[in-house]
C-alpha positions in Angstrom: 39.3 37.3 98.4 39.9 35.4 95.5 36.5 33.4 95.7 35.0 37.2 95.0 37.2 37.7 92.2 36.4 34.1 91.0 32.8 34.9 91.3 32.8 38.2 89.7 34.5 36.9 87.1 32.0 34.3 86.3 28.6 36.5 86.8 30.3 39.0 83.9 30.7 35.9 82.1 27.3 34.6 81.9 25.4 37.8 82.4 24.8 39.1 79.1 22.3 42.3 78.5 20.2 42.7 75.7 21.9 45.5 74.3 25.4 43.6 74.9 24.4 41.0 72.8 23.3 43.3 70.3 26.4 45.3 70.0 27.8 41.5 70.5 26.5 41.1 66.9 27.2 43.9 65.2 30.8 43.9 66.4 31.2 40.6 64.9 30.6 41.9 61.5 32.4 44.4 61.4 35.4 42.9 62.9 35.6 39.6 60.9 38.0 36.8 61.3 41.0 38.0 60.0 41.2 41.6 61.6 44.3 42.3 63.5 43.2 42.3 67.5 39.7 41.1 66.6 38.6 40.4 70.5 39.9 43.5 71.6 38.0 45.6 69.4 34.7 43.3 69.9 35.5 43.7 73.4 35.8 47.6 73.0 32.6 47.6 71.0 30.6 45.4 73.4 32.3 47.8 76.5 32.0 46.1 80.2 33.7 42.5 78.3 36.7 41.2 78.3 38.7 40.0 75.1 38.4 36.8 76.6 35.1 37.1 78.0 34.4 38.1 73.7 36.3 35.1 72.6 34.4 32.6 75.0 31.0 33.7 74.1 32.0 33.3 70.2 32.8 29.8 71.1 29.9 29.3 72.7 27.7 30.4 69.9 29.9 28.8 66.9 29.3 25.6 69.2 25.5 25.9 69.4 25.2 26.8 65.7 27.3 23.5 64.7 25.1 21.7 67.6 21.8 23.0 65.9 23.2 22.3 62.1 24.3 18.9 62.9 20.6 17.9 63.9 21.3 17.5 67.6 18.4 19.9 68.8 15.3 19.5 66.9 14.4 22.9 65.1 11.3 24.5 67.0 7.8 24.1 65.9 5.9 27.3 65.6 2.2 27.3 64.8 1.1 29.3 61.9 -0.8 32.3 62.6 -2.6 32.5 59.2 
């Protein structure tokens, strides 16, 4: 039994829908950094997420962003359409 709880808990991990991401987003504005239960409410605003499932994915992203700014991944090279 606990391998299936173990597993569960990772597929709602990494399986993010579009319109989770999106609400992913928006919840992050509105609930900034120094908002009392900020995960929670991200969490409530995603729906179907944990407030550490939230958190996680925030530190995933602030990760990538500092990855990205920091010049470790090359920025992509899109050809111009004009």
């Amino acid at each position: 039994m606990a391998s299936n709880s173990i597993s569960t808990s990772r597929s709602s991990t990494s399986s993010w829908t579009a319109k989770q991401d999106k609400q992913f987003e928006m919840a992050l504005a509105k609930f900034e950094k120094d908002t009392p239960d900020r995960w929670q409410n991200v969490a409530r605003a995603v729906g179907g997420k944990s407030a550490e499932e939230v958190k996680r994915r925030y530190e995933l992203l602030i990760r990538d962003v500092n990855d990205i700014e920091s010049g470790r991944y090359p920025l992509p090279r899109y050809r111009n359409t004009n």
